[in-house]
C-alpha positions as CSV (number, residue, x, y, z in Angstrom):
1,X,4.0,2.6,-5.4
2,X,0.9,0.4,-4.3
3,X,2.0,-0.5,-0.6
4,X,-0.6,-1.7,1.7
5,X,-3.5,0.9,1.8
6,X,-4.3,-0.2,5.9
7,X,-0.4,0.8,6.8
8,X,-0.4,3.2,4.5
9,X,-3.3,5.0,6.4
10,X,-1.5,4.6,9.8
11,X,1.3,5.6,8.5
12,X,0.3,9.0,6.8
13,X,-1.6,9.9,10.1
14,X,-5.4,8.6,9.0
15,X,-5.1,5.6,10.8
16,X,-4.7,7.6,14.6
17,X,-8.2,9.0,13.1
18,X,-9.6,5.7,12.3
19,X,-8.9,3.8,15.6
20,X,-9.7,4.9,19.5
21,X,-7.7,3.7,22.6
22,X,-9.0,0.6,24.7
23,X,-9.8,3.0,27.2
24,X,-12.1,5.2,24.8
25,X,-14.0,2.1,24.1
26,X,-16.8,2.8,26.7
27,X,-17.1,6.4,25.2
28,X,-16.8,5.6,21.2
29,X,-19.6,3.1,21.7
30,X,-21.6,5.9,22.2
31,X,-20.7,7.9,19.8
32,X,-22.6,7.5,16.3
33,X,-20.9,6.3,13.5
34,X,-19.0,8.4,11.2
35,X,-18.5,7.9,7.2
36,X,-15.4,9.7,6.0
37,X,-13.9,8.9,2.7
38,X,-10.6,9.2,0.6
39,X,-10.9,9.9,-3.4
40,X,-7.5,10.1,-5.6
41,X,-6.5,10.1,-8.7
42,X,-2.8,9.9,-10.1
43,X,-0.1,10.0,-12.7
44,X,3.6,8.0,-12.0
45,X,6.3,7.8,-14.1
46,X,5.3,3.9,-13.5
47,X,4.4,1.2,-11.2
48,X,6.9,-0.8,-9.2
49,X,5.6,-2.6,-6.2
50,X,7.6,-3.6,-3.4
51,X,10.5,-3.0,-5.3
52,X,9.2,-5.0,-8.3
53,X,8.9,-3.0,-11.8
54,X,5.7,-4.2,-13.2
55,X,5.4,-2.6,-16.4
56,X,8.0,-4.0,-19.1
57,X,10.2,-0.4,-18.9
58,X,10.9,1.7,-16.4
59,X,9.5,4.4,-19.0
60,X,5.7,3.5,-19.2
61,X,3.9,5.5,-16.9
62,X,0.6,4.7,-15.0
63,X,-2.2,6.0,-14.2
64,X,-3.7,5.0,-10.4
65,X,-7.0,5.7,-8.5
66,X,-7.8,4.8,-5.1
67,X,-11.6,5.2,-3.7
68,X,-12.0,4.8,-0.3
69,X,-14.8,4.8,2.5
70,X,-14.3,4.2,6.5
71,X,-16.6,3.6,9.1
72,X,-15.3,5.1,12.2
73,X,-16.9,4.2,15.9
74,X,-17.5,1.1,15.0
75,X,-17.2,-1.0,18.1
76,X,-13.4,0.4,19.4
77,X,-12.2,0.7,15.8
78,X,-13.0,1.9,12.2
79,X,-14.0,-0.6,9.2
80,X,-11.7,0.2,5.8
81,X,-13.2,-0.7,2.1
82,X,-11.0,0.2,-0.7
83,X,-10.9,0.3,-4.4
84,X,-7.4,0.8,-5.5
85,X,-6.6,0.8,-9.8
86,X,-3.3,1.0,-11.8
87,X,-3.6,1.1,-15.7
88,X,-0.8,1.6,-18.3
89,X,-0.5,5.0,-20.1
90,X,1.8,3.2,-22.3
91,X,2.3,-0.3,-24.4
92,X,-0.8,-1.1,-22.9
93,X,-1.4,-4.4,-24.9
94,X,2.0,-5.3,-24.2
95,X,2.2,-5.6,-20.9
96,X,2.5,-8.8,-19.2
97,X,-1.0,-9.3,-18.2
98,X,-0.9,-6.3,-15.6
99,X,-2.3,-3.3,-17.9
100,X,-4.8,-3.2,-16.2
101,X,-5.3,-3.9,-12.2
102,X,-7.9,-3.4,-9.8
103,X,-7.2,-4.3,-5.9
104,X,-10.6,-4.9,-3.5
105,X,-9.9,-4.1,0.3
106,X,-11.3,-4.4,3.5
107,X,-9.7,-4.0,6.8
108,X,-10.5,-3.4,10.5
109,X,-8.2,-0.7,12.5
110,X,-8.2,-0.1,16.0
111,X,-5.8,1.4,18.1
112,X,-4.4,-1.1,21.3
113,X,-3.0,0.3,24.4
114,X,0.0,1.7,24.0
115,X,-1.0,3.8,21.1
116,X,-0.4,0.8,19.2
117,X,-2.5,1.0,15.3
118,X,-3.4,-2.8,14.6
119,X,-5.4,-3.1,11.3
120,X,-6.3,-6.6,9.7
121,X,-7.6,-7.0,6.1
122,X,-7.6,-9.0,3.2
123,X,-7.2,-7.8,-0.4
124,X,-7.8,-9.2,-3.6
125,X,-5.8,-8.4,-6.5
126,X,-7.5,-8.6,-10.1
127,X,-6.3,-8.6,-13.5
128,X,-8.7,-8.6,-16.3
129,X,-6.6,-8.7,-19.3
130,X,-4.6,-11.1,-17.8
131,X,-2.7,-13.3,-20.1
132,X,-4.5,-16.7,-22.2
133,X,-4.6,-19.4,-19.1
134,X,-3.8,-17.6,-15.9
135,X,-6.9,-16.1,-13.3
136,X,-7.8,-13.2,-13.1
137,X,-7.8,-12.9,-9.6
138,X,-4.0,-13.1,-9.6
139,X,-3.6,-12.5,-5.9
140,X,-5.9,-12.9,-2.3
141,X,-3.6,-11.4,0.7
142,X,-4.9,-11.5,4.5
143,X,-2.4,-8.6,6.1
144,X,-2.0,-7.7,9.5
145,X,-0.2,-4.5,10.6
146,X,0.9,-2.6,13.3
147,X,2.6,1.0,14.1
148,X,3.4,3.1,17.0
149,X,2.8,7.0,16.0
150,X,4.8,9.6,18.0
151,X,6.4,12.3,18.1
152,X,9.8,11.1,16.5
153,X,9.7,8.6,13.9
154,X,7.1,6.3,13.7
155,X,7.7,2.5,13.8
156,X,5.8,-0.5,11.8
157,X,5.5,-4.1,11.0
158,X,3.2,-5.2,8.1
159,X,2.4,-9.4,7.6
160,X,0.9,-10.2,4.6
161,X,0.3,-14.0,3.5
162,X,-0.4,-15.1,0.3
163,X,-3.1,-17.8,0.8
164,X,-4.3,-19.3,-3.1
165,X,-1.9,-18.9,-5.5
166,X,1.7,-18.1,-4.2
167,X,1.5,-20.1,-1.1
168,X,3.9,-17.4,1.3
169,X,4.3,-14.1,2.4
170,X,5.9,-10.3,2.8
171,X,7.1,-9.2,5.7
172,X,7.8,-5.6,5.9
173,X,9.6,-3.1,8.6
174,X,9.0,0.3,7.8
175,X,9.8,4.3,9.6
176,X,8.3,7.4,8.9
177,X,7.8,10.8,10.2
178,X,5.8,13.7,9.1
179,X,7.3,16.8,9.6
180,X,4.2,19.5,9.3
181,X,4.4,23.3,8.7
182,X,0.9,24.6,8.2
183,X,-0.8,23.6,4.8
184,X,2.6,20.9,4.3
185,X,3.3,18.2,5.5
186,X,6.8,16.7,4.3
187,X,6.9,12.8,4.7
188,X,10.2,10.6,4.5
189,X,9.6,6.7,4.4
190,X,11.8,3.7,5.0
191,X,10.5,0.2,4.3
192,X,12.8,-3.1,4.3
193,X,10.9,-6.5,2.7
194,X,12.0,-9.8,3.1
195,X,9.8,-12.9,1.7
196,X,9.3,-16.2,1.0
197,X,6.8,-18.4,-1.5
198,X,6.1,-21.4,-2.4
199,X,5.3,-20.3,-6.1
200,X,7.4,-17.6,-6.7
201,X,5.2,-14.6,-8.9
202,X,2.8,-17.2,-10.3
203,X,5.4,-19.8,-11.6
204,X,7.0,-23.5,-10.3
205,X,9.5,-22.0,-8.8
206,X,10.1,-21.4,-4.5
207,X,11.3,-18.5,-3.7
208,X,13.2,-19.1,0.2
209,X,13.5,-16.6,2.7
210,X,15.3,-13.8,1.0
211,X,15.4,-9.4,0.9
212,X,12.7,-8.5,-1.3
213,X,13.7,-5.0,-1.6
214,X,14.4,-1.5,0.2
215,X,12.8,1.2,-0.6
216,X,13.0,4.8,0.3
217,X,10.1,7.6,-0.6
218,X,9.8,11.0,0.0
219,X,6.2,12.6,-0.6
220,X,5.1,16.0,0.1
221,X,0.9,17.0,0.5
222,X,-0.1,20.5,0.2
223,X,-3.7,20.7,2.1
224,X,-6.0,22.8,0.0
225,X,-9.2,24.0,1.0
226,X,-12.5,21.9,1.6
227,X,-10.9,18.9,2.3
228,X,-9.0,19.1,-1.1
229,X,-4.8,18.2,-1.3
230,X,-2.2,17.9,-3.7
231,X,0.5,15.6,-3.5
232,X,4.1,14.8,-4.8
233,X,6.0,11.6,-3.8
234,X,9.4,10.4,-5.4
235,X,10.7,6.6,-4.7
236,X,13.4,4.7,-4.9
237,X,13.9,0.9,-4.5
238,X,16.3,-1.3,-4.4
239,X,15.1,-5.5,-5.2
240,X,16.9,-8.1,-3.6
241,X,15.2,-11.2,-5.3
242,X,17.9,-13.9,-5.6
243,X,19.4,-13.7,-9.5
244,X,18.2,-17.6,-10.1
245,X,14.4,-16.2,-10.2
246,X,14.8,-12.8,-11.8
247,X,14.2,-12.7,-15.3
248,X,17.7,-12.0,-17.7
249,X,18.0,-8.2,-18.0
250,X,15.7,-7.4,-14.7
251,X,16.2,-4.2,-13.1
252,X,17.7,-4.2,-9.5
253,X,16.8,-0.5,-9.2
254,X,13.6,1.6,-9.8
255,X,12.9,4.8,-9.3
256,X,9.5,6.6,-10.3
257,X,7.5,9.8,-9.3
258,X,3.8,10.5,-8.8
259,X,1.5,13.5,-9.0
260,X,-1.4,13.2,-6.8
261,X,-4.8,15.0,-6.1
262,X,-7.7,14.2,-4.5
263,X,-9.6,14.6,-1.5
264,X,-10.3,13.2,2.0
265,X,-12.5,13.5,5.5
């Protein structure tokens, strides 16, 4: 599932790497920059996205690639620049206009007092075979996020408005915890998304208030050697979308699992 890559990376344990303390700041800024990067590719059963299916079946699998470069030390925090692509494995010219997707990041993480991770970004989300009339640049997102790593489980709080098309936003609280044992680490997830837009998934219609979904994940990432991993996740989510703006026949549940490999400093 594509979540947000910034709380993704605080969530998984990157973002405590890419962000120092307020009262590190005297001491980073001396420090030179340091370039690290994330590469991945992967194969899921298919793409659902905050609890949204977005293939027409459950059945179509997808292929996605993230690239990924940060800038740590800059100032008391890291700058984030992403590439992030989905694209169907099957009915590919059927799809709604989503066969193929590519999402442009960037973000700036720092870590508060408190041991609080704040990253802010924007993302745009781009569609080139999108359907006869609507824009390819489906989506522009400005996010703010925040988490609290510790030792038990690890509280967060994603914003993410929708400024040009939809006209709203997703507001996500999520808990994690990764339990390591050597070369594995075992991470469970919990995320629960309520949102509201003015133009509900690019039609006429609002959307008010309402529980977007709930979604549970499980992944597991086997560290290989030089920087290498492997990665296994299995999701579930449930959509709560009122029934008035779900198409007939829409799924309320999704499941879907991923194989991932790919590499990261």
């Amino acid at each position: 599932m594509r979540t947000s890559l910034f709380l993704a990376l605080l969530l998984s344990g990157s973002g405590s790497a890419l962000a120092q303390s307020a009262a590190e700041v005297s001491r980073t800024a001396r420090e030179p920059v340091f370039v690290g990067y994330q590469v991945e590719t992967a194969v899921a059963s298919t793409y659902v996205f905050r609890g949204i299916p977005q293939y027409l079946s459950l059945s179509d699998p997808s292929s996605q690639t993230t690239a990924l470069i940060h800038l740590d030390h800059v100032g008391p925090g890291s700058i984030i620049a992403s590439v992030w692509n989905a694209t169907a494995l099957r009915n590919f010219s059927s799809q709604p206009g989503n066969a193929i997707e590519f999402d442009l990041s960037a973000a700036y993480s720092v870590r508060l007092a408190h041991r609080v991770d704040l990253t802010v970004g924007y993302t745009a989300f781009l569609y080139p075979k999108q359907t006869a009339g609507a824009p390819v640049d489906g989506v522009h997102e400005v996010g703010i996020s925040a988490a609290y790593p510790n030792g038990f489980i690890t509280p967060s709080i994603g914003v993410y408005a929708e400024v040009v098309r939809q006209l709203g936003a997703y507001v996500v609280l999520g808990g994690t915890h990764d339990f390591v044992r050597r070369w594995l680490t075992i991470t469970p997830q919990a995320d629960l998304g309520v949102a509201a837009y003015q133009q509900y998934l690019g039609t006429n219609h609002a959307a008010p208030l309402h529980l977007n979904d709930v979604t549970v994940a499980l992944n597991a990432k086997a560290s290989l050697p030089r920087s290498f991993y492997i990665s296994l996740k299995a999701s579930y989510s449930y959509r709560g979308t009122p029934a008035e703006l779900m198409q007939p026949g829409t799924e309320r549940n999704s499941a879907y699992a991923m194989l991932a490999v790919g590499a990261a400093r």
